[in-house]
C-alpha positions as CSV (number, residue, x, y, z in Angstrom):
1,X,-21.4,11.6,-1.6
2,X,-20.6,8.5,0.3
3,X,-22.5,5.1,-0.1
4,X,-22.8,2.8,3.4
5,X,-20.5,0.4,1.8
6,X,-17.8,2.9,1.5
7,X,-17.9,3.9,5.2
8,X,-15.6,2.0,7.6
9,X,-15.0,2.7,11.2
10,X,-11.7,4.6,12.2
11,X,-11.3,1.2,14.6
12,X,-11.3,-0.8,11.3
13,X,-8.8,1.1,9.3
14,X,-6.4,1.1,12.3
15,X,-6.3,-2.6,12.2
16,X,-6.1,-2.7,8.7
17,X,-3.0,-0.4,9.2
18,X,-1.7,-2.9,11.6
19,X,-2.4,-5.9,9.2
20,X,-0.6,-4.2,6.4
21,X,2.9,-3.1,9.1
22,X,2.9,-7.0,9.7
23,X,2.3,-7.8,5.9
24,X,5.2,-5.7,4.8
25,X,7.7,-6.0,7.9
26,X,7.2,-3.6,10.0
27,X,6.3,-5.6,13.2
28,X,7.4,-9.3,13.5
29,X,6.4,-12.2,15.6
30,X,6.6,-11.5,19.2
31,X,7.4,-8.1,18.6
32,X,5.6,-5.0,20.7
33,X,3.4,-2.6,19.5
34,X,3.0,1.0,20.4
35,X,1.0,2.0,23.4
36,X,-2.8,2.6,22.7
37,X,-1.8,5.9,23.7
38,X,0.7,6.5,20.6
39,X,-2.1,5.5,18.3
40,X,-4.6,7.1,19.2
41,X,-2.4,10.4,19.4
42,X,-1.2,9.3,15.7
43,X,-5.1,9.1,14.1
44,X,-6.4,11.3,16.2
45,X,-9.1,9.5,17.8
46,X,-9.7,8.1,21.8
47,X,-7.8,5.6,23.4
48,X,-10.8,3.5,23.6
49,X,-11.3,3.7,19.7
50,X,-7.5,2.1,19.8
51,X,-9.0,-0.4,22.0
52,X,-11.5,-1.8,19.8
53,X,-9.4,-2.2,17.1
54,X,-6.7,-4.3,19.5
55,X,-9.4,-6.4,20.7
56,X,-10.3,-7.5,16.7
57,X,-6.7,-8.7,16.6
58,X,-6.9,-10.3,19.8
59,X,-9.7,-12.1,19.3
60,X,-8.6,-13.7,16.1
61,X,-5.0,-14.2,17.3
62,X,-3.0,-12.1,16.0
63,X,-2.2,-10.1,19.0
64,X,-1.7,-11.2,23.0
65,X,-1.4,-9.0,25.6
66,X,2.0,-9.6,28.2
67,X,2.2,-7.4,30.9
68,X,-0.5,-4.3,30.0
69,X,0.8,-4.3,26.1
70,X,0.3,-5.7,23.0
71,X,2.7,-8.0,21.1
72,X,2.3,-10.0,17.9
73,X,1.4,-13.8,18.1
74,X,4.1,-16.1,17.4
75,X,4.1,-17.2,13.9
76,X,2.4,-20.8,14.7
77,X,-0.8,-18.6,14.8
78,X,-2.7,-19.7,11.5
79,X,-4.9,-16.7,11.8
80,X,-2.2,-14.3,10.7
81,X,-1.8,-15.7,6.6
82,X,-5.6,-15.5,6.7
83,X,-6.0,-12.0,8.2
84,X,-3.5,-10.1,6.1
85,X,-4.2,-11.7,2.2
């Protein structure tokens, strides 16, 4: 059975994912990430669930948005060490 304190959104563990790509590589500084789209077809989940989980990166700084897509902050940003330990 699962306990509340087990449970964590889909939104949440797509971030997490993200946090761990930049942890070990996978996307750099300034790099750009997959379309909403592509992740949401790779968890199976809506766009909008995607979304949410962009806008928790954003709003800490670890993502900015150029042109209608998602890139990683440049390396200056101090909330990326914090985010990913």
């Amino acid at each position: 059975m699962m306990r509340d304190q087990d449970y964590m959104p889909i939104y949440k563990k797509i971030k997490e994912q993200i946090l761990n790509d930049i942890a070990k590589g996978i996307y750099g500084p300034g790099d750009m990430l997959p379309k909403q789209t592509e992740f949401a077809d790779a968890y199976g989940v809506s766009r909008v669930t995607v979304r949410e989980a962009f806008n928790e990166l954003k709003l800490r700084g670890i993502l900015v948005s150029k042109k209608e897509r998602e890139h990683l902050s440049q390396p200056q940003s101090p909330c990326i060490p914090q985010m990913i330990e």
